[in-house]
Kinemage of the C-alpha trace (Angstrom):
@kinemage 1
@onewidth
@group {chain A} dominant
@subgroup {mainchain}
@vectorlist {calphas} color= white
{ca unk a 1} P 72.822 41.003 12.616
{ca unk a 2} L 73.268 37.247 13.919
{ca unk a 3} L 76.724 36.356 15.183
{ca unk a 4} L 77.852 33.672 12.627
{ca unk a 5} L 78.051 30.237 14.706
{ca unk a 6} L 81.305 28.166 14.582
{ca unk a 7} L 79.676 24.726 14.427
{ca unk a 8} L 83.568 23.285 14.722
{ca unk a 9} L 84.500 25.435 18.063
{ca unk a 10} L 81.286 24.530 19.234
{ca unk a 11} L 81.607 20.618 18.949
{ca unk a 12} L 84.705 21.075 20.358
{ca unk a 13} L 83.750 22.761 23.729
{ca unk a 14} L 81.461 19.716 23.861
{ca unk a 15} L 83.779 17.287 23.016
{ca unk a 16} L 86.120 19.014 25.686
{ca unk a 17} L 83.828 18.883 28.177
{ca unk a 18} L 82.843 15.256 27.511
{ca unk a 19} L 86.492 14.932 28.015
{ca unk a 20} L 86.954 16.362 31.134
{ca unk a 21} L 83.463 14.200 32.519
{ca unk a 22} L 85.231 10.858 31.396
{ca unk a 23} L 88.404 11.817 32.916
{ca unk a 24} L 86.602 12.622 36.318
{ca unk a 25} L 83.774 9.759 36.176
{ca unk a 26} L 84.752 7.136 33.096
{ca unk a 27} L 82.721 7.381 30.088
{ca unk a 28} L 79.546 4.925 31.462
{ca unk a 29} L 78.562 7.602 33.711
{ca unk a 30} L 79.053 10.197 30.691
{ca unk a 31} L 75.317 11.362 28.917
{ca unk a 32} L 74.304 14.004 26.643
{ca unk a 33} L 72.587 15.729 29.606
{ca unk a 34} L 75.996 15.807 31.445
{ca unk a 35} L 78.006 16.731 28.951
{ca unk a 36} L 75.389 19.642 28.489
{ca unk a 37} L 75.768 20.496 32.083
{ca unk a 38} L 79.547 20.079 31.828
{ca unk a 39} L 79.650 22.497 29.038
{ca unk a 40} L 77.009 24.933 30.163
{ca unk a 41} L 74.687 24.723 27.282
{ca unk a 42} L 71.062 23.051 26.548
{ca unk a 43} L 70.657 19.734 26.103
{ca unk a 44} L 69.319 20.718 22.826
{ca unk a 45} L 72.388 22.524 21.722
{ca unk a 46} L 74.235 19.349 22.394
{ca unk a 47} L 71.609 16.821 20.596
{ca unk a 48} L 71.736 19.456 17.396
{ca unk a 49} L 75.592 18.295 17.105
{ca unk a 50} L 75.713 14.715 18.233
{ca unk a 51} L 72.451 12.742 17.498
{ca unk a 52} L 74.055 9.856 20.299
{ca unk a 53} L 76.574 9.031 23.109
{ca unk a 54} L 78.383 7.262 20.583
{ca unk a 55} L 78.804 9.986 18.114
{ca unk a 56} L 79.801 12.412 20.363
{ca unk a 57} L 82.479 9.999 21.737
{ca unk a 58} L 83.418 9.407 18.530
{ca unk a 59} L 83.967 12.626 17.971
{ca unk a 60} L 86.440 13.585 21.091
{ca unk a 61} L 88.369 10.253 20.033
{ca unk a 62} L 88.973 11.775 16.770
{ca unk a 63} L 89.895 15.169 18.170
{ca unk a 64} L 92.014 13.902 20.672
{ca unk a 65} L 94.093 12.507 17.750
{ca unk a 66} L 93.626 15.491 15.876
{ca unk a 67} L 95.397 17.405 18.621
{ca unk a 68} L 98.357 14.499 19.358
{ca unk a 69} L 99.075 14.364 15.471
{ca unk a 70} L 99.079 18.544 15.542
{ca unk a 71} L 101.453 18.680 18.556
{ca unk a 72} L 103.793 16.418 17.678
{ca unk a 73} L 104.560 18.293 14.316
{ca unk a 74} L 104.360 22.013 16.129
{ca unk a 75} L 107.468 22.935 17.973
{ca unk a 76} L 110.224 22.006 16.247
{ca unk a 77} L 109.028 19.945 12.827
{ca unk a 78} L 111.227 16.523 12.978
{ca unk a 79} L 114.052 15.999 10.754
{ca unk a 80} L 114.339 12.211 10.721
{ca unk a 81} L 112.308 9.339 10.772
{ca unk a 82} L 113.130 8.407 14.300
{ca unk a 83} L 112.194 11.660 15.020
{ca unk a 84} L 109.510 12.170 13.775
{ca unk a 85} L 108.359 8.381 15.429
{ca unk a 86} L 109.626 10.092 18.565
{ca unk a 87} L 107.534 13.094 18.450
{ca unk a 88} L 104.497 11.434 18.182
{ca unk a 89} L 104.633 8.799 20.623
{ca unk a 90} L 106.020 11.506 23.212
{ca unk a 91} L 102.447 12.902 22.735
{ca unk a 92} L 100.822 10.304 23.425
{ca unk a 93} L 102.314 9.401 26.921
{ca unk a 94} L 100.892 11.043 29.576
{ca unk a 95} L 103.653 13.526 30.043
{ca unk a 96} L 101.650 16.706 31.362
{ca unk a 97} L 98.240 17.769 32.633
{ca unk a 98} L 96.811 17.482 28.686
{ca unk a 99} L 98.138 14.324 27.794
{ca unk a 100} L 97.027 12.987 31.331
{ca unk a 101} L 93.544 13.969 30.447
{ca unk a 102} L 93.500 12.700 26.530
{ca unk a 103} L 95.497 9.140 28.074
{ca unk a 104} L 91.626 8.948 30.631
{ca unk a 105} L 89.579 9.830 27.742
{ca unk a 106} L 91.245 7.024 25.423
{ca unk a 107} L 91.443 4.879 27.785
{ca unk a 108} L 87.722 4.795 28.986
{ca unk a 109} L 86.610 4.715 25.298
{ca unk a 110} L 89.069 1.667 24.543
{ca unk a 111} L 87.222 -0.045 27.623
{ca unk a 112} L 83.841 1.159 25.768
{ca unk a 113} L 84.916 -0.280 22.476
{ca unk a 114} L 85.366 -3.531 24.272
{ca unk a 115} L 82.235 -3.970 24.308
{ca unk a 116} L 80.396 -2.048 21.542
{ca unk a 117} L 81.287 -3.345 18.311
{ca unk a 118} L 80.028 -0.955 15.914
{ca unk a 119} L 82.835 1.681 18.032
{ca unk a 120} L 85.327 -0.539 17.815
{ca unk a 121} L 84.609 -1.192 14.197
{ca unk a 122} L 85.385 2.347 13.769
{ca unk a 123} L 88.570 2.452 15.436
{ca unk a 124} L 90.252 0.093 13.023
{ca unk a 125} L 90.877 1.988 10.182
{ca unk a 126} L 92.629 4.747 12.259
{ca unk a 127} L 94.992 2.245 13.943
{ca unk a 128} L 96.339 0.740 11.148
{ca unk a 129} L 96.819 3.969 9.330
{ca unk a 130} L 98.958 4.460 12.264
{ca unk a 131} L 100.745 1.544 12.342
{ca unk a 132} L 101.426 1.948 8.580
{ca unk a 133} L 102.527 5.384 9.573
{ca unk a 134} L 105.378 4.025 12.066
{ca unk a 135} L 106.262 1.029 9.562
{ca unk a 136} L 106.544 3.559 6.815
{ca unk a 137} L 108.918 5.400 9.004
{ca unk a 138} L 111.147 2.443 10.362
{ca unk a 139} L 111.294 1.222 6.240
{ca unk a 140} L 112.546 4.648 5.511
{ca unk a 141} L 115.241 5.040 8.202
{ca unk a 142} L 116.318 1.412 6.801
{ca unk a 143} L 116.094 -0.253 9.632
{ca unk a 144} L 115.974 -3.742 7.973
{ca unk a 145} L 116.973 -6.095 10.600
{ca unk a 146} L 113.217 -5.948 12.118
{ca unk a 147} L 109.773 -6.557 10.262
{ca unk a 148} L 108.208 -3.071 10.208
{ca unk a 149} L 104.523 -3.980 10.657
{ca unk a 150} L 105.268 -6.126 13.856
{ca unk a 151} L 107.885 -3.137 15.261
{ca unk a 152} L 105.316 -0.816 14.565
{ca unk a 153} L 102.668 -2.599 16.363
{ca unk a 154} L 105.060 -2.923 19.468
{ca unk a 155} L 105.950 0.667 19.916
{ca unk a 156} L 101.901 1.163 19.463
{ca unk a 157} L 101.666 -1.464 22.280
{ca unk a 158} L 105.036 -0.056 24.341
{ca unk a 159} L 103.699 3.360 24.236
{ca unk a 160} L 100.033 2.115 25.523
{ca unk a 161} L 101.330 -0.085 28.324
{ca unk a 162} L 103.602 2.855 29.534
{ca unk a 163} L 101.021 5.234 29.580
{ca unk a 164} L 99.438 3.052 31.967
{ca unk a 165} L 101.975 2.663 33.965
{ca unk a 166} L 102.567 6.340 34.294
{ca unk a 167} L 98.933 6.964 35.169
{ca unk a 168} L 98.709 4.317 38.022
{ca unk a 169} L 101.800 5.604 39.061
{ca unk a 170} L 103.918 2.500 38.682
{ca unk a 171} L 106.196 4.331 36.272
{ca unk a 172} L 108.032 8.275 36.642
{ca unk a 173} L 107.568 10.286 33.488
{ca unk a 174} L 110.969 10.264 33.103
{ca unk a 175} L 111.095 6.358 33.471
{ca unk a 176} L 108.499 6.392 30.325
{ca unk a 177} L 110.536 8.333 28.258
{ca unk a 178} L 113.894 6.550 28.943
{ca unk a 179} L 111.826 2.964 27.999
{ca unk a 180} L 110.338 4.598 24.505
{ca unk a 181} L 114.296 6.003 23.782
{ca unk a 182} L 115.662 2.703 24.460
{ca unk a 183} L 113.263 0.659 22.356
{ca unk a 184} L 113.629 3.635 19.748
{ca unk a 185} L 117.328 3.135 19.710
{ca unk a 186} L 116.780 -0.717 19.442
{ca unk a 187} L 115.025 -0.328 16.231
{ca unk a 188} L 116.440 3.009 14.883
{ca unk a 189} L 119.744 2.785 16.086
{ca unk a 190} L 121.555 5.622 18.695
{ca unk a 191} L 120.148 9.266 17.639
C-alpha cells in the first residue's frame, strides 16, 4: 500500500530549506533547482508544489509568520495586552539561532519585494492585519494618550530596526530587549 504523502510537511521541508539557502546566499541566488538540492529532492518534486520562485517564497514568508504567531502564544499564553504585544515582538527579534535565521529570510524577501511589485502587493494585507493587531491591543489596555495606529506602526518599525541592529552586531540581544521594554512601558505603562 502507498505511504499517504503529507503535501503540508512536504512544502515545508522546502520552504525550510529555501530558508536556510537565503540565509546562507540572499534570496537572488535562491532557484527551484537549489532549493531542490538544498532539500534533497527532484526538481520535479519541488515544481509539483511551487509552480515559481515567487510562490515558493511566498510561501516560507507565510510560514515564517505562521511559526512567530505560534511561538509567541506557546509557553506561557499572555495575560495582558502588553503581554501579549510583548510576546510577539520578542519573536520576532533575532533572539536565538531560529529567529536569526527567519530575521535573514525576511529580510532578503523585504529587499525582493522592493523591487517586485506583485510580492510586495501581497505583503500588504498581512502587515496591516498586524498593525491592527497591536492597535487593537494598545486600545484595549487603554492606553489613550497615544494614537494606536501610529504606536502600532512604530513598535512594527522599532522591532525591525532592532533586529537589524542585532544582526550586524551593532546591538547585544539583551540591548534589544531592554529598547522594546522601554518603548513598551512608554506606551503601556510599567508591567
Amino acid at each position: 500500500m502507498p505511504r499517504k504523502v503529507d503535501h503540508r510537511e512536504r512544502r515545508e521541508l522546502l520552504a525550510d530549506a529555501l530558508m536556510r539557502l537565503a540565509a546562507a546566499e540572499g534570496l537572488e541566488k535562491v532557484s527551484l533547482r537549489h532549493v531542490a538540492a538544498e532539500a534533497g529532492v527532484s526538481t520535479g518534486m519541488v515544481q509539483h508544489y511551487f509552480r515559481t520562485k515567487d510562490e515558493m517564497m511566498t510561501f516560507a514568508y507565510d510560514m515564517v509568520t505562521d511559526r512567530i504567531l505560534e511561538r509567541s502564544m506557546a509557553a506561557s499564553p499572555p495575560e495582558t495586552p502588553r503581554e501579549v504585544v510583548r510576546s510577539l515582538l520578542l519573536q520576532v527579534l533575532p533572539l536565538d539561532e531560529t529567529r536569526r535565521l527567519e530575521n535573514h529570510v525576511m529580510l532578503a524577501f523585504l529587499a525582493y519585494a522592493a523591487v517586485k511589485p506583485s510580492i510586495a502587493s501581497e505583503l500588504r494585507e498581512p502587515a496591516a492585519a498586524m498593525r491592527g493587531f497591536l492597535a487593537d491591543k494598545l486600545r484595549e489596555a487603554g492606553a489613550g494618550h497615544v494614537d494606536p495606529e501610529r504606536a502600532a506602526a512604530g513598535l512594527l518599525a522599532l522591532v525591525d530596526g532592532l533586529g537589524l541592529q542585532v544582526l550586524s552586531q551593532q546591538y547585544a540581544e539583551e540591548q534589544a530587549v531592554a529598547a522594546l521594554d522601554a518603548q513598551l512601558a512608554l506606551l503601556f505603562g510599567r508591567p
